[in-house]
VEXSE-595329 format. One record per residue (C-alpha): residue in three letters; x, y, z. Coordinates in nm, 4 decimals. Layout:
N
ALA,X,Y,Z
...
END
This chain:
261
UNK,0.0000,0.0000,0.0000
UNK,0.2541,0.2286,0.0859
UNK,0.4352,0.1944,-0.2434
UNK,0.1644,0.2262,-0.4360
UNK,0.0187,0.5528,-0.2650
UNK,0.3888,0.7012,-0.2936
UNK,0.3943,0.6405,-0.6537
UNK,0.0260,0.7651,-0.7683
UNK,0.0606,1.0521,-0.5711
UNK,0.4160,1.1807,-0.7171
UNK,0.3117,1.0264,-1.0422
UNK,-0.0258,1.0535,-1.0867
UNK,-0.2515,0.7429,-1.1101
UNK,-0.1532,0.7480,-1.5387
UNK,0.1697,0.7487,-1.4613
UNK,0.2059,0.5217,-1.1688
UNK,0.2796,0.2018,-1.3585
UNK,0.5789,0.3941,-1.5130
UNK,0.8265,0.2247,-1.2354
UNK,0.6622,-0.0883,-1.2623
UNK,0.7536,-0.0691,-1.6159
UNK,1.1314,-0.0058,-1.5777
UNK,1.1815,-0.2672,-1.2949
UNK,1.0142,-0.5295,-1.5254
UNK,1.2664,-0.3825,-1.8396
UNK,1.5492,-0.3643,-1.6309
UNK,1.4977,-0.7271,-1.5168
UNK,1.4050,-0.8330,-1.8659
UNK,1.7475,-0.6340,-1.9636
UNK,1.9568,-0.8908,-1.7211
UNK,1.7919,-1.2071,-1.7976
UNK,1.8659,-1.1363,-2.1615
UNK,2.1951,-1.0035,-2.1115
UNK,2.2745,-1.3156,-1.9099
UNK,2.1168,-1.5582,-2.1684
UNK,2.3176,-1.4045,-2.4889
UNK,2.6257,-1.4512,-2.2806
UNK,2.5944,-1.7880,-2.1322
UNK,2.5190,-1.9012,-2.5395
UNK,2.7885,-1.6460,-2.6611
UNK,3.0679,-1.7729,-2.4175
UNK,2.9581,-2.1968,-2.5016
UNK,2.9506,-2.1189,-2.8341
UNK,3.2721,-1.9914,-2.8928
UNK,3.3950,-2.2456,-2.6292
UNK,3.2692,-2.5219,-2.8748
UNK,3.4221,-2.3723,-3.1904
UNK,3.7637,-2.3234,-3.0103
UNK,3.7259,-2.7054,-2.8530
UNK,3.7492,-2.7930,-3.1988
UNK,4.0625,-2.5956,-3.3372
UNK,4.2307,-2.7054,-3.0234
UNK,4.6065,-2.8019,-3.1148
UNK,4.7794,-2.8185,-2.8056
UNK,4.6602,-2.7492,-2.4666
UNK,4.8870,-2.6345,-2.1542
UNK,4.7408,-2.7557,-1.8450
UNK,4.9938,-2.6058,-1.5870
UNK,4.9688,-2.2692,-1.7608
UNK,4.5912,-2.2888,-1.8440
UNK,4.6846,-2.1608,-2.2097
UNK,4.5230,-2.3370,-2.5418
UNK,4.6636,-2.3051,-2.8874
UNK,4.3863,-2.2710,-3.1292
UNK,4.4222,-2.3543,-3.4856
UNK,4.3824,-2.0570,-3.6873
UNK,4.5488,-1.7886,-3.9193
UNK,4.3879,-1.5042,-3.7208
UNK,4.6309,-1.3464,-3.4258
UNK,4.4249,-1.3040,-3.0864
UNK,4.5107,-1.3856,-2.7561
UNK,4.1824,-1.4014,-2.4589
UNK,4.0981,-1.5170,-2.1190
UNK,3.7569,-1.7322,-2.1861
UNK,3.5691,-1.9040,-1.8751
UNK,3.4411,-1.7820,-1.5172
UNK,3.4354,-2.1160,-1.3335
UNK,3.7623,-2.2541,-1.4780
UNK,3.8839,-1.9745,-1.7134
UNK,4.1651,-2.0401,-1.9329
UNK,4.3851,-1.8672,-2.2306
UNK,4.3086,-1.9201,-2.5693
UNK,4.5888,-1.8158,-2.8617
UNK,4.5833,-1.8523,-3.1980
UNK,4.8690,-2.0441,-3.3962
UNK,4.9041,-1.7083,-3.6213
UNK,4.9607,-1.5000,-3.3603
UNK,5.2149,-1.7154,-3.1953
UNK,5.3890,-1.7645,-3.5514
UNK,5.3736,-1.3886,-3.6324
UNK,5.4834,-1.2305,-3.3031
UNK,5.8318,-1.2229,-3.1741
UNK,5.9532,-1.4243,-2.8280
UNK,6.0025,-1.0904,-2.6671
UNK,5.6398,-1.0035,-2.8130
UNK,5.4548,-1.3421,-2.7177
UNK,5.5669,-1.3158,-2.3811
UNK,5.4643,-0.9801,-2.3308
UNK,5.1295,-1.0993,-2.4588
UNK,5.0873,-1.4052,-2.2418
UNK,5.2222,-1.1603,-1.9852
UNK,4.8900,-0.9314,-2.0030
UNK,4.6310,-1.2037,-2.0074
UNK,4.7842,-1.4179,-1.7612
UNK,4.7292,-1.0739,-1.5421
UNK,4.3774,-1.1676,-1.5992
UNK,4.3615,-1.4945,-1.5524
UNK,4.5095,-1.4723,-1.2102
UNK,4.2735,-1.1617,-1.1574
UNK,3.9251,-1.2966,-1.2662
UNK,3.8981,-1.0213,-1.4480
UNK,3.6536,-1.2545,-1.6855
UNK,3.3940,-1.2091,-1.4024
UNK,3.4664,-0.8352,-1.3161
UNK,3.4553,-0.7731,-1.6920
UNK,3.1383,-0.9588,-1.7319
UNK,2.9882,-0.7646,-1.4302
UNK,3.1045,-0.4635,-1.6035
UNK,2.8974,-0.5273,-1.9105
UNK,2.6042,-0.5820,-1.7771
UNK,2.6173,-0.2660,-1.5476
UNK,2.7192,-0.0889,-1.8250
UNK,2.4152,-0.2425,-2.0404
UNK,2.1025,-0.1612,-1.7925
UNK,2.2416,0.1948,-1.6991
UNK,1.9704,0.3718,-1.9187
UNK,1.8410,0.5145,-1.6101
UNK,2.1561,0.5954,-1.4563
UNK,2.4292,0.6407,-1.7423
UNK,2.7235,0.7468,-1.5436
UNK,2.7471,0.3700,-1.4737
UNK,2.8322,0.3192,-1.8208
UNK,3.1115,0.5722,-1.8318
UNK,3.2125,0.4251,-1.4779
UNK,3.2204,0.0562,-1.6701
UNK,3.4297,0.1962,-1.9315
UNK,3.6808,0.3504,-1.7183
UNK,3.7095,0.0610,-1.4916
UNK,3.7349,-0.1472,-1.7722
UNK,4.0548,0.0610,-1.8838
UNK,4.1906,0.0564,-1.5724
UNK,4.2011,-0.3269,-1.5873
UNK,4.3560,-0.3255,-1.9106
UNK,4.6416,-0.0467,-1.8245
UNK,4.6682,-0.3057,-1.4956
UNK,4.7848,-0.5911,-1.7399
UNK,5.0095,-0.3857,-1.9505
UNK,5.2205,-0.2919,-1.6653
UNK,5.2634,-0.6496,-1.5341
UNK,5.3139,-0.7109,-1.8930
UNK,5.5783,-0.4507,-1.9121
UNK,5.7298,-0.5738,-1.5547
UNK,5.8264,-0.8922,-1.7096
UNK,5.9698,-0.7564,-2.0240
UNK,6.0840,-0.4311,-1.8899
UNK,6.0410,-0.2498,-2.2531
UNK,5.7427,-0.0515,-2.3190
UNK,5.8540,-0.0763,-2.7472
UNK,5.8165,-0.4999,-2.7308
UNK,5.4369,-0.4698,-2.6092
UNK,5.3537,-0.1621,-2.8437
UNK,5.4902,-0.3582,-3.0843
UNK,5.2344,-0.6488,-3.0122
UNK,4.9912,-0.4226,-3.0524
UNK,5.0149,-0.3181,-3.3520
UNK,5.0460,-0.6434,-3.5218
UNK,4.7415,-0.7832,-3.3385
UNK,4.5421,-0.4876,-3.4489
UNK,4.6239,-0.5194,-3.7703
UNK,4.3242,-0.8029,-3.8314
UNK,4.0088,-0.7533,-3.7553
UNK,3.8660,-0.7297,-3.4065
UNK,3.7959,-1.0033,-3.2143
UNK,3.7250,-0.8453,-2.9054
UNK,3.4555,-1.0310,-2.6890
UNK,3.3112,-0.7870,-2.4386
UNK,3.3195,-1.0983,-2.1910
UNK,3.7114,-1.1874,-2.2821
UNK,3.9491,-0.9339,-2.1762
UNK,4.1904,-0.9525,-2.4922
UNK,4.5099,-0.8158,-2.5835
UNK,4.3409,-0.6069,-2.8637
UNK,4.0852,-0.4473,-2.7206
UNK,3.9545,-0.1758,-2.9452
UNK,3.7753,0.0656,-2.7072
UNK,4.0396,0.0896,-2.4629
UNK,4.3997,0.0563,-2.6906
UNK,4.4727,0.4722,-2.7421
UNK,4.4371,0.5114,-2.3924
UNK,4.6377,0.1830,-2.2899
UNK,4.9607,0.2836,-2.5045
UNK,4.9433,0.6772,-2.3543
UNK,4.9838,0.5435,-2.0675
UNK,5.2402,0.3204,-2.0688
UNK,5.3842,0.5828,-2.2816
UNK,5.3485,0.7985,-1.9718
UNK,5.1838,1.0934,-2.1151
UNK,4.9973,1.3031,-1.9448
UNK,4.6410,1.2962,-2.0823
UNK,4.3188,1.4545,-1.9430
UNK,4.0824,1.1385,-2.0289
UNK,3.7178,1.2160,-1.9595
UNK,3.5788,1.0218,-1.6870
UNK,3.2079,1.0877,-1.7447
UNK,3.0499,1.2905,-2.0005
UNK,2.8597,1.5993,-1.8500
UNK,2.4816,1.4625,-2.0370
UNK,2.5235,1.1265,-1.8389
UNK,2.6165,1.2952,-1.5447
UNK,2.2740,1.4872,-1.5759
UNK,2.0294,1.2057,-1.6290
UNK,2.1844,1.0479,-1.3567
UNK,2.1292,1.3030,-1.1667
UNK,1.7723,1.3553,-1.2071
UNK,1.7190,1.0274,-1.2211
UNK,1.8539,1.0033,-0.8448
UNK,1.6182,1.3129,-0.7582
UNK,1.3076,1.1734,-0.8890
UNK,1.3770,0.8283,-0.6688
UNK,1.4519,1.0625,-0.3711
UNK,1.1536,1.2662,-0.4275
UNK,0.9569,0.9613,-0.3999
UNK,1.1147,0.8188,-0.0925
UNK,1.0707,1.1481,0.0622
UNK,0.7170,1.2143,0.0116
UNK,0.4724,1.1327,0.2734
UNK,0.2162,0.8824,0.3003
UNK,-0.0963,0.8438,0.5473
UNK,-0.2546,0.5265,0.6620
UNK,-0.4275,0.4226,0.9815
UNK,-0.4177,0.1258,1.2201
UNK,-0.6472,-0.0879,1.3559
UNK,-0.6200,-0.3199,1.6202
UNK,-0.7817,-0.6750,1.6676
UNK,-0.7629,-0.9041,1.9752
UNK,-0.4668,-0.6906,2.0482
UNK,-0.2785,-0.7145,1.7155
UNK,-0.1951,-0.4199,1.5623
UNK,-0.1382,-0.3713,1.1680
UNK,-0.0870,-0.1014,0.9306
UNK,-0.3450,-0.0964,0.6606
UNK,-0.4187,0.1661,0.3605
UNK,-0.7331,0.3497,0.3719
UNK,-0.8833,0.1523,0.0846
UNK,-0.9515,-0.1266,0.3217
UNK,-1.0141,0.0197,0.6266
UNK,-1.4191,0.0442,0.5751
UNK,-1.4190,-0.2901,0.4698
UNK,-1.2284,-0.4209,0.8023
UNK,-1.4753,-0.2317,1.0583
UNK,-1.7970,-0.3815,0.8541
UNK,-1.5888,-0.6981,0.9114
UNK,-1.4578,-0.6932,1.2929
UNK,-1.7027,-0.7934,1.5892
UNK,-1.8118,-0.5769,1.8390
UNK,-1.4875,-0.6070,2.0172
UNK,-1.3001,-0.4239,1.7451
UNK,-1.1761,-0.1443,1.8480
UNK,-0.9896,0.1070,1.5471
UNK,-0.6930,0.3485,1.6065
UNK,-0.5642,0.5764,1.4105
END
């Protein structure tokens, strides 16, 4: 009762299935977003199974037969690396092991389920869509974390720029729920900084900030707003009930009823 009195009165009783609406989308949202990558992630799983040439227990790494050059984590239960045989016959030794280098960073890290996470923040933030710049950044903050533990075990930034620009040179096979050597969205800002350049990157764009904003007032402005209801007491028992059903429960009670408000 009290939720739905809050919500016609700062709505209006057209507008007070509006919320309704947006918890049912946003849950719809997740289920889906779930669902596409459960199939996504088996899928691919399947398809590398296949094109499996040698596999690395100790070091959780598979070789993958195929001319592409990649290099991801895959999994969230038992997660592993997955490279392909062209990238392993294109890149250098220096390279390879500044590759392995990054995603075993993530391996160690989990990052498949923080990046997963990530995405699916990032995909029901139309409500609040600072999340999605806060996704992003964390995201490249993740990334710029493997570099450098990349870079610690090579100790030369020109080896894994080097990587980078032969990976990048096919197309992308960036999966948003494999954190991979060539990711796309987040390379520019990965090589400035191991570059060490300063660069003013913009955490959240000023029309995000905004909707989140009023977004946050409108839920505050209905947790704020006041509702009245009345009590009534039976046999002792006290209970809150809306004023709907309060004519109903004194035609209802004996003689012994006796109402509070």
């Amino acid at each position: 009762y009290y939720c739905q009195s809050l919500i016609v009165q700062v709505l209006g009783q057209t507008l007070s299935v509006v919320p309704l609406v947006l918890l049912l989308t946003t849950l719809i949202a997740l289920t889906t977003k779930l669902a596409i990558f459960y199939y996504r992630s088996q899928s691919l799983k399947r398809k590398l199974n296949k094109l499996t040439i040698a596999e690395k227990r100790r070091d959780k790494t598979i070789i993958v037969k195929s001319k592409d050059r990649f290099a991801f984590v895959l999994g969230i239960r038992n997660p592993k690396i997955y490279a392909s045989e062209g990238l392993i016959s294109s890149l250098s030794k220096k390279e390879l092991e500044a590759v392995f280098a990054h995603e075993r960073y993530h391996l160690e890290k989990r990052d498949t389920l923080i990046m997963l996470i990530s995405s699916i923040v990032s995909s029901i933030s139309f409500l609040f869509p600072a999340l999605g710049d806060f996704s992003r950044n964390f995201k490249i903050e993740r990334e710029i974390a493997a570099d450098r533990f990349a870079l610690s075990k090579i100790g030369d930034t020109k080896i894994l720029i080097s990587a980078f620009r032969k990976v990048l040179s096919v197309p992308n096979f960036s999966k948003s729920f494999a954190p991979n050597i060539a990711d796309h969205d987040t390379i520019e800002e990965r090589i400035f900084a191991l570059l060490k350049k300063n660069r003013k990157r913009k955490q959240f764009k000023p029309l995000n900030l905004l909707i989140t904003f009023l977004s946050l007032t409108i839920i505050a402005v209905i947790i704020a707003v006041p509702v009245s209801a009345e009590e009534v007491s039976f046999n002792g028992t006290g209970s809150c009930v809306g004023k709907t059903s309060i004519e109903k429960s004194y035609s209802e009670a004996p003689a012994t009823y006796t109402p509070i408000k």
